[in-house]
C-alpha angles and dihedrals in degrees: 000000000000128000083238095051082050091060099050090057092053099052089048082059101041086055080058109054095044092051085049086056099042097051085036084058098050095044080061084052095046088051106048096039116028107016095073089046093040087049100045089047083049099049089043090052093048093053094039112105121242093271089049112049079064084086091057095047088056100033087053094033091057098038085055100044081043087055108040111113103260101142104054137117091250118064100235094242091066090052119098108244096253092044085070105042085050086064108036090057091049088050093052090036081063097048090055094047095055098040088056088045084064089058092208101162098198127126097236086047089046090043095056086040082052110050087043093056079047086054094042089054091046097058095033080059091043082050096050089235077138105049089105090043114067092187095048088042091058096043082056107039079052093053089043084066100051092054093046082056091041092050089053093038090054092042093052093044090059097041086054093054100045 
């Protein structure tokens, strides 16, 4: 094997692990900023009665639609997937960080932070940030499913009042 060949390698590796570092730090993101709010949004909508996940359905379905890449230099048709779901979860990561920075301690308030931590953990699944973490793959697969149901819900809503 050449020394060049070698390098080549290496640098496959190195990609790697740098790719391993960067989705490991944002799993302890994730963690210490978004899963307590994502589960606590989870654990409310599975006790809430049929009137009231409604109010789910429409608090997750407009953080997302607040926090998909629109403006951005790239139409999102020419974005990759995973490029948009990237940046949908860092958009909603921000919204929650500034909304706990205002340290406004109210339910409504909790209840928006919340649903957008919920938002954050679904694309960050869609993504595959969690592949490597089990417990942060489950709490988004779970909140996966809450915005597929909030998208249809939402769908079917609007086809009902047209």
């Amino acid at each position: 094997m050449t020394a060049r060949g070698g390098s080549g390698s290496e640098m496959v590796i190195g990609w790697f692990a740098s790719e391993r570092r960067e989705r490991r730090r944002k799993v302890r993101l994730d963690r210490k900023h978004l899963e307590p709010r994502a589960r606590r949004f989870l654990k409310i909508y599975l006790n809430a009665d049929e009137t009231r996940k409604a109010e789910f359905y429409q608090a997750v379905q407009e953080a997302s639609e607040q926090c998909r890449p629109s403006g951005s230099s790239l139409p999102p048709l020419e974005l990759e997937d995973a490029q948009v779901a990237e940046a949908t979860s860092s958009a909603a990561m921000q919204i929650v960080l500034e909304r706990s920075a205002l340290n406004k301690s109210d339910r409504n308030s909790d209840f928006v932070t919340d649903a957008c931590a919920t938002v954050a953990v679904a694309y960050h699944r869609a993504a595959g940030v969690y592949i490597m973490d089990k417990e942060m793959q489950e709490l988004g697969t779970a909140a996966v499913h809450l915005l597929t149901i909030a998208t249809s819900w939402t769908r079917i809503t609007n086809e009902g009042a047209s």
